[in-house]
KEMI-673299 format. One line per field, with one value per residue (C-alpha): x, y, z; residue number from 0; residue in three letters. Coordinates in steps of 0.001 Angstrom, whole numbers. Each point is the difference from the previous one (the first is absolute). Layout:
BEGIN
u = [X  ...] .
v = [Y  ...] .
w = [Z  ...] .
seq = [NUM  ...] .
type = [Ala  ...] .
This chain:
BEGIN
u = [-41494  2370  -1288  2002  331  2244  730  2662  -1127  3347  2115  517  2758  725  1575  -2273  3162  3666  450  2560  -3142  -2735  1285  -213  -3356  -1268  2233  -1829  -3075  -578  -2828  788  -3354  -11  -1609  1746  -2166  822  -2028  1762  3765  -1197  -794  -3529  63  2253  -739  -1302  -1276  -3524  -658  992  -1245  -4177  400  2231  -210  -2973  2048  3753  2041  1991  3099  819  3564  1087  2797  1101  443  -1223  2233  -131  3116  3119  1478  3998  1445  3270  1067  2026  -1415  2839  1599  -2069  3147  2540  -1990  2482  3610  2644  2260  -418  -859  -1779  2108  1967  -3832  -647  2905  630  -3366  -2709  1148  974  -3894  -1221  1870  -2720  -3065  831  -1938  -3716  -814  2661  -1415  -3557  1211  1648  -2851  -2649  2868  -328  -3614  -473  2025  -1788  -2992  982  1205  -3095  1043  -2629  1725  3635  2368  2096  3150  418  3133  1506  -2058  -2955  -869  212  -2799  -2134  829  -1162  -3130  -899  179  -1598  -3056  -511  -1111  -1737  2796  517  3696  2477  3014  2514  3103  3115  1949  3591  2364  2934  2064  -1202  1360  -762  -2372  -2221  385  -2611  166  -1723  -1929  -809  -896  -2348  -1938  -378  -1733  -2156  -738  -830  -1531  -2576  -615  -310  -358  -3646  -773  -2376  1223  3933  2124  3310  2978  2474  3384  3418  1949  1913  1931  3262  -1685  -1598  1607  -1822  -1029  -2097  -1299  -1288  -1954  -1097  -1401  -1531  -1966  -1693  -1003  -1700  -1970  -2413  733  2667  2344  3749  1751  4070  2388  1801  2142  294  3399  2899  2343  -3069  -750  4091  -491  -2836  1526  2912  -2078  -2157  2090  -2873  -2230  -961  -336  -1296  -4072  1396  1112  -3497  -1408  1982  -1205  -4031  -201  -1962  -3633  -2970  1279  3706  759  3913  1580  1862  550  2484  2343  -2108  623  -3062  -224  -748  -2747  -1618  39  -1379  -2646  -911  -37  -1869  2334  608  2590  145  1371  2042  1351  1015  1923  1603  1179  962  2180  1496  -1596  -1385  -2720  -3469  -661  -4197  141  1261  -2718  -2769  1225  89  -3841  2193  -2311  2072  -596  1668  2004  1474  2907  98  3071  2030  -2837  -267  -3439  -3351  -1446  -1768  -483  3721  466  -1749  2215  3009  -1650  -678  3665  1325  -1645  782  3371  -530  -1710  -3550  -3066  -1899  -3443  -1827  -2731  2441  1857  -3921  -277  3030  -48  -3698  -1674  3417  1163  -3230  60  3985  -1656  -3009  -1775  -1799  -3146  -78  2054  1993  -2843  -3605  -1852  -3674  546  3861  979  -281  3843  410  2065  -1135  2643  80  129  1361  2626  2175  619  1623  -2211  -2983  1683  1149  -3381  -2031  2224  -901  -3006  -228  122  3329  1568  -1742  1139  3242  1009  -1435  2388  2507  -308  -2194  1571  -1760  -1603  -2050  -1479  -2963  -1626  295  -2889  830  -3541  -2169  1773  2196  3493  1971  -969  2728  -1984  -717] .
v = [-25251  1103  2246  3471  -518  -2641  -1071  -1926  -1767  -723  1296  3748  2175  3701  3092  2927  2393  218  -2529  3331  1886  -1854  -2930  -3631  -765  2986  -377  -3012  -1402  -4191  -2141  -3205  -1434  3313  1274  2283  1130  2040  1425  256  1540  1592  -1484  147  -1849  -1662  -1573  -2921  -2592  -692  3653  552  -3142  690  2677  -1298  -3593  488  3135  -1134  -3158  -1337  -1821  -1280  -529  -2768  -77  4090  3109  3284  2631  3952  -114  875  2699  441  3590  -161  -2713  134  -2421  726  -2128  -3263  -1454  725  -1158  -2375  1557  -243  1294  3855  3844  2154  1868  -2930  -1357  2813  -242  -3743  -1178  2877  1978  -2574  -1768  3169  954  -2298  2204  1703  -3365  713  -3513  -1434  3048  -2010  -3612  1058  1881  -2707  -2556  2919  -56  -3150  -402  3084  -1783  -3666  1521  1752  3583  2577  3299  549  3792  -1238  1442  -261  322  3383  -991  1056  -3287  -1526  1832  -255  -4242  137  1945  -2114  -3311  1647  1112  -3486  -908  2894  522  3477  98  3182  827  1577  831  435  3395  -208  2540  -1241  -2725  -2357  -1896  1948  -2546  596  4126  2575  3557  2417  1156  -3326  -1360  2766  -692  -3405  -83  2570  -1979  -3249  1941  1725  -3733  -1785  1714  -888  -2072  -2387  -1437  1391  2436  1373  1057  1761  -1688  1538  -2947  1195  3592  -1199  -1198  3510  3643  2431  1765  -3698  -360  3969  -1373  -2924  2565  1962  -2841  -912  4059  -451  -3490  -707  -2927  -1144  -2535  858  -3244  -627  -818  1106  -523  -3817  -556  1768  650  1153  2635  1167  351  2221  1948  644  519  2801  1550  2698  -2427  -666  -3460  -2829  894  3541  -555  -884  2870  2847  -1581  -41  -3656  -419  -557  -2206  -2260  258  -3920  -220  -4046  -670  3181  -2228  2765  2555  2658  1245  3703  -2356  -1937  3139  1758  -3630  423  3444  -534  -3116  -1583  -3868  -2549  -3396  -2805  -2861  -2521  -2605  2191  2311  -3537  -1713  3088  1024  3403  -61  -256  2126  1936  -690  1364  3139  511  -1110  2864  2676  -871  -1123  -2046  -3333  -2959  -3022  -592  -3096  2054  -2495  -616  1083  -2024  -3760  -746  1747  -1864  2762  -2873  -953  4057  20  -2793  1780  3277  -1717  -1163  3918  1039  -2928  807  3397  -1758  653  -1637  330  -1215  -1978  2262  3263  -2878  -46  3818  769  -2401  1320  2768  1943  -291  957  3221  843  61  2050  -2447  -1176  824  -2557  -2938  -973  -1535  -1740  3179  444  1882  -1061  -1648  -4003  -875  -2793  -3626  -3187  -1242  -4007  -1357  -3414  1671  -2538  -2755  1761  3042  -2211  -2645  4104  1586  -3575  1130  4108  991  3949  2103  1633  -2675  -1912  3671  -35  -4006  945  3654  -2518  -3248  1468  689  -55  -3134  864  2612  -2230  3016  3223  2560  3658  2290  -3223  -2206  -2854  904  -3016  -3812  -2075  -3266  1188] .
w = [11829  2571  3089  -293  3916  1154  3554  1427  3753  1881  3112  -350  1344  -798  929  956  2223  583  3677  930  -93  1467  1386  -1380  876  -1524  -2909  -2129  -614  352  -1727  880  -1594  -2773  -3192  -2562  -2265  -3724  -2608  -3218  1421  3520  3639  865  3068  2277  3570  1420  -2147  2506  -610  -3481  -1557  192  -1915  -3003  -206  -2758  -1333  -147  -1366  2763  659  2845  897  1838  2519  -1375  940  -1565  178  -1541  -3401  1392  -1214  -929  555  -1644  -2800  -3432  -2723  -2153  2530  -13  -1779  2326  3328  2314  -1666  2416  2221  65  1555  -1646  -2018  -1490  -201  -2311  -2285  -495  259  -436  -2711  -2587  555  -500  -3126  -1981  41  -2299  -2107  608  -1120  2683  2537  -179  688  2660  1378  -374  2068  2330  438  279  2758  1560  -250  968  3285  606  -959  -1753  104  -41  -95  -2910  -1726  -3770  -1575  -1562  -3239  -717  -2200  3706  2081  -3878  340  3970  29  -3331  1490  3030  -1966  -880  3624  1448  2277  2622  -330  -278  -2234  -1043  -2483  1826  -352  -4  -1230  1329  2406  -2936  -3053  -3025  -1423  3191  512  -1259  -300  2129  -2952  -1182  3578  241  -3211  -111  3800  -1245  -3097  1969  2576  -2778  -1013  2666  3762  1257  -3068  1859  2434  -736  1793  -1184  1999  -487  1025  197  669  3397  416  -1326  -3643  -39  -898  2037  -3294  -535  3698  -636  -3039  1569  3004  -3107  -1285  3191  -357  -3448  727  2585  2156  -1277  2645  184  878  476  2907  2682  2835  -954  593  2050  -3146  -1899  2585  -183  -3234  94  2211  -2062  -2914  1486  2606  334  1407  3808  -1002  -2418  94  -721  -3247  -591  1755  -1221  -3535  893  -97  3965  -616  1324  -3096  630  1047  550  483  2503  2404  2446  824  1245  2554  1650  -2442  -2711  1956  733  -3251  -1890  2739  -844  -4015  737  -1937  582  469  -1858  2620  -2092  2770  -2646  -1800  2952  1480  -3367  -1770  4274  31  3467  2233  -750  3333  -95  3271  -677  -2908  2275  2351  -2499  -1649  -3350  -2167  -842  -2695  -455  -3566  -1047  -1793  -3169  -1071  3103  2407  -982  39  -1197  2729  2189  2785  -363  371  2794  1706  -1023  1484  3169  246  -730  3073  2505  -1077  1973  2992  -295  -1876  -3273  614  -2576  32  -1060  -2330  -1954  377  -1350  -2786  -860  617  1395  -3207  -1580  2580  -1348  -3569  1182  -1602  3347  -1167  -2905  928  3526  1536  -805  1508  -2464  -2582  -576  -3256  157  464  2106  282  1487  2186  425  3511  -1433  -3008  1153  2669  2101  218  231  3597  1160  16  1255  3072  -263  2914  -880  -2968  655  -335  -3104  -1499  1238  -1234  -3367  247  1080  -2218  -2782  -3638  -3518  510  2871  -2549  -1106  -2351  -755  -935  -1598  -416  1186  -3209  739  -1702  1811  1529  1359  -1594  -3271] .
seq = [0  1  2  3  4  5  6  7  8  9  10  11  12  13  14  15  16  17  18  19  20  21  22  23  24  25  26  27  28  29  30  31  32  33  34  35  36  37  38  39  40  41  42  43  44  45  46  47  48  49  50  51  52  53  54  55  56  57  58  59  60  61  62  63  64  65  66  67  68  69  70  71  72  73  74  75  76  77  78  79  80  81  82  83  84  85  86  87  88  89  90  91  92  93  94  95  96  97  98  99  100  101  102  103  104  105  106  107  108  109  110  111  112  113  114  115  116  117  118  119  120  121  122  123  124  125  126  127  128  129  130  131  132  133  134  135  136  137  138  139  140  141  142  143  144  145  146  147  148  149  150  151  152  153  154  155  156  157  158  159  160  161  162  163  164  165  166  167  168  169  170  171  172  173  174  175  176  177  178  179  180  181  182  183  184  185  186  187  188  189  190  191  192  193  194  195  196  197  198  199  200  201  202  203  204  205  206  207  208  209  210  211  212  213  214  215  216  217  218  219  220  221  222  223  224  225  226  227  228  229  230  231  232  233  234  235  236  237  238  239  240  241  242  243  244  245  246  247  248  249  250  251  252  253  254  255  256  257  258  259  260  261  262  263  264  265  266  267  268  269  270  271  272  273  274  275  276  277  278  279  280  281  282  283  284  285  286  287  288  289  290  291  292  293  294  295  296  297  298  299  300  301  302  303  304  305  306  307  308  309  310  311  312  313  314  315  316  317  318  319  320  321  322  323  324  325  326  327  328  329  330  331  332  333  334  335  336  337  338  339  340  341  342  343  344  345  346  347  348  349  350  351  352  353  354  355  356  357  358  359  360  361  362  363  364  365  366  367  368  369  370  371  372  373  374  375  376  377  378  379  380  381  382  383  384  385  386  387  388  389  390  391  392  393  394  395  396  397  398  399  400  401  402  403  404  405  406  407  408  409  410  411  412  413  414  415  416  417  418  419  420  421  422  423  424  425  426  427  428  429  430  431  432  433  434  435] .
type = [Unk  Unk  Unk  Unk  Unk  Unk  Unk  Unk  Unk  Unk  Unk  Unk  Unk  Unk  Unk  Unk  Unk  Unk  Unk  Unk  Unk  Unk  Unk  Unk  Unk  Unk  Unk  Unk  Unk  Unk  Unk  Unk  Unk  Unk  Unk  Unk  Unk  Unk  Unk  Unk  Unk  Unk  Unk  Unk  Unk  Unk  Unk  Unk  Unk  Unk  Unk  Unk  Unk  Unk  Unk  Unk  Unk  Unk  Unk  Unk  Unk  Unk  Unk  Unk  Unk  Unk  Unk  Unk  Unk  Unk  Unk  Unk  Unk  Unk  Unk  Unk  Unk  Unk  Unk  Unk  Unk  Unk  Unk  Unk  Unk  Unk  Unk  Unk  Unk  Unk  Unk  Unk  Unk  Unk  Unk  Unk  Unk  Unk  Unk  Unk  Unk  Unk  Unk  Unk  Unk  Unk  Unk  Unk  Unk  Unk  Unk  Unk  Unk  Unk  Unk  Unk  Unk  Unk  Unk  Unk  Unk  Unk  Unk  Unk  Unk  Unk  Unk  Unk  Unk  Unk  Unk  Unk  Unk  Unk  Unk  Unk  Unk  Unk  Unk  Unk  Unk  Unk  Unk  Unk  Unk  Unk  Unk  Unk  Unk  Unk  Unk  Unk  Unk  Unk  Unk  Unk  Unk  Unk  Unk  Unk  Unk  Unk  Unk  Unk  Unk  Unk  Unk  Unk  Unk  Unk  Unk  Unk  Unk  Unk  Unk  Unk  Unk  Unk  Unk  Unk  Unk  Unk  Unk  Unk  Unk  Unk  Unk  Unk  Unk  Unk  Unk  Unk  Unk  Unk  Unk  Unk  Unk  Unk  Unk  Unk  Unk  Unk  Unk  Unk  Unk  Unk  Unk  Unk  Unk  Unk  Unk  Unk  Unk  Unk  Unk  Unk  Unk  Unk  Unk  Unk  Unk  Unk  Unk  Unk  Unk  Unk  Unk  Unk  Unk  Unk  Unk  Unk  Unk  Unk  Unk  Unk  Unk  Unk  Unk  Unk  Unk  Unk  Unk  Unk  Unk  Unk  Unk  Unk  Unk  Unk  Unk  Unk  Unk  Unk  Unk  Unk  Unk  Unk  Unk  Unk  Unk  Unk  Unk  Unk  Unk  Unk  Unk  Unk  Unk  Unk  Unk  Unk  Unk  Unk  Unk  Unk  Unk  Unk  Unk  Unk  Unk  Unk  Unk  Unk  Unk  Unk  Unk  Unk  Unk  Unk  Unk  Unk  Unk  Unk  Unk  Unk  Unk  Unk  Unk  Unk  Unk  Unk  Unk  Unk  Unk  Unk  Unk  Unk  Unk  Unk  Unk  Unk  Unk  Unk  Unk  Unk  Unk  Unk  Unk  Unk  Unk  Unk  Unk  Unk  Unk  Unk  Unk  Unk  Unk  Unk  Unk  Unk  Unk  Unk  Unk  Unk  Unk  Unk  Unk  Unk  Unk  Unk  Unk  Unk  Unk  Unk  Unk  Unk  Unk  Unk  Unk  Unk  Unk  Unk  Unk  Unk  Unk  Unk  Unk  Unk  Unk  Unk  Unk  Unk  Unk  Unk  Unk  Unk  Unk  Unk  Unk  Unk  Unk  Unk  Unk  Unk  Unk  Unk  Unk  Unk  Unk  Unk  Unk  Unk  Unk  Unk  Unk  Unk  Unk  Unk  Unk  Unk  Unk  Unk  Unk  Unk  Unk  Unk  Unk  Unk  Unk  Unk  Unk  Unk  Unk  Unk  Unk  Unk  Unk  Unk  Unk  Unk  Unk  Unk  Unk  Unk  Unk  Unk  Unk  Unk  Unk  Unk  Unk  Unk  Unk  Unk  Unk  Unk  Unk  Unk  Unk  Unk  Unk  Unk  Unk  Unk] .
């Protein structure tokens, strides 16, 4: 019979602070020789294998992980599934994006049955790249959110969702009503918010898709429900933010809009916020409100170059999302390259050990979740990935050569992709290995 406590012996690295607010050394734990110990779906024990093995070799059956890393489940603060099929389509901003490429994909949720396939391609590919918990948008349909939180049921999985509301700015086949929009979150939110391990979130697609009779609803429902997230975008791109402004001339600004609705709040996480003057720092700080940083995406669609600095200087809580369809991979290591290549661009550094924060338990602080996942703290829930030194030939001749931690973290940010992703656990239970 199987012990109910499981241990995994291997290196060990985890996030325990922000590097902007204690420094990098203070920032991380390291067990180069570790133990991480689970009973049933929670963290009992994590440290230093000498220590840690005495007391549950006898208790515990353990693996032991050759030439791997173990790592907390990163966590992806902005992504669309609806647009798994339309990853890699050329050639445009985000507007045109929208119209020639997002809307039509989206157009087929209205199929439940076609909703699910897509959302179990989805979650695998969550899962192969080492993801556990993901912000997601749904479609306009409710049949979508139903398909997603269905197939995520299936693996015990702390992910967050959402039907889109959009009134307007959209082919008919995709628009709601403001009535309509309104009912069907609060049906899906009656059926699903907090059900286990799932969150809802309720998701005006950007300003421009939204009357301001709709974003006033959407503000009402995050009155009615407790902790419920409110997830959309803003200030990705420079006609986008024109267009806002033209749109709601009342407004100081894009984050505004959002605030003259009621839609700030400790679980207000907004993608993107590129083109951001320093009132709109401020008043995300104040909210608590977060920002979801998609490199991939802001570099592949032209929108710009996210201003981490300028967050870090205003106490903004930041994640990293891959932005599926508009970014190109759900890698979150290939994410982090592309974030490391967004801020050399503005002459200064992004340090592997903010890279892990940010891809971890930053994200799991933007989702207030930090309490339950982000990190392999006792008493968090068991989602981790084992990370393989020798994925591939390259990666294994790169790190022979690496003679500190930073930088066996940073080659792996650098040359890592799904197939360093050996396996994936969700609540202790393996939902994804590379070899099987």
């Amino acid at each position: 019979m199987t012990n109910s406590i499981q241990a995994w012996r291997s290196a060990i690295v985890h996030s325990v602070a922000d590097p902007a607010d204690v420094g990098i050394d203070a920032s991380y734990q390291y067990f180069e020789d570790g133990l991480l110990v689970v009973e049933n779906d929670k963290i009992i024990a994590v440290g230093e294998s000498k220590e840690l093995l005495p007391i549950y070799q006898d208790k515990a059956d353990i693996t032991t992980v050759e030439h791997g890393l173990i790592t907390a489940g990163f966590v992806d603060t902005h992504i669309h599934y609806p647009q798994t099929g339309i990853i890699g389509s050329y050639g445009e901003q985000l507007l045109d994006w929208l119209n020639n490429y997002t809307f039509p994909a989206e157009g087929e949720f209205h199929d439940k049955d076609y909703a699910r396939k897509v959302a179990d391609v989805f979650l695998k590919e969550l899962l192969r790249n080492g993801t556990t918990t993901a912000l997601v948008f749904g479609t306009v349909h409710k049949e979508s959110v139903d398909a997603f939180f269905e197939a995520c049921e299936t693996h015990n999985l702390r992910m967050i969702c959402g039907k889109v509301m959009m009134d307007r700015h959209a082919p008919d086949f995709l628009v709601d009503t403001e009535e309509s929009s309104y009912q069907d979150s609060k049906a899906l939110i009656e059926k699903w918010h907090e059900k286990g391990r799932l969150h809802y979130a309720v998701t005006p697609r950007f300003a421009p898709t939204s009357t301001s009779e709709q974003l006033t609803q959407a503000g009402e429902l995050l009155q009615e429900f407790d902790h419920l997230y409110l997830h959309t975008h803003l200030s990705e791109n420079q006609q986008e933010c024109e267009w806002v402004s033209s749109l709601f001339p009342e407004s100081k600004h894009y984050l505004d809009v959002y605030d003259q609705h009621k839609l700030l709040s400790e679980r207000s996480v907004f993608a993107h916020g590129i083109h951001l003057c320093d009132d709109e720092y401020h008043r995300l700080h104040d909210t608590g409100s977060a920002i979801a940083f998609c490199p991939t995406s802001n570099l592949f669609l032209g929108s710009g170059l996210f201003r981490l600095n300028k967050a870090e200087e205003h106490k903004v809580n930041v994640g990293l999302g891959t932005d599926v369809g508009g970014g190109t991979s759900f890698s979150m290591l290939q994410t982090i390259s592309e974030a490391y290549k967004v801020i050399q661009l503005q002459g200064e550094k992004l340090s592997p050990f903010k890279s892990l924060y940010l891809a971890t338990l930053g994200g799991a602080k933007a989702l207030r979740l930090e309490n339950k996942i982000g990190n392999l703290a006792v008493g968090t829930e068991a989602d981790f990935v084992i990370l393989d030194y020798h994925a591939t030939p390259l990666l294994t001749f790169r790190l022979d050569q690496s003679k500190t931690l930073d930088e066996t973290l940073f080659v792996l940010m650098t040359l890592g992709d799904d197939r360093t992703i050996a396996r994936t656990y969700s609540a202790g239970k393996c939902v994804h290995s590379r070899d099987s």
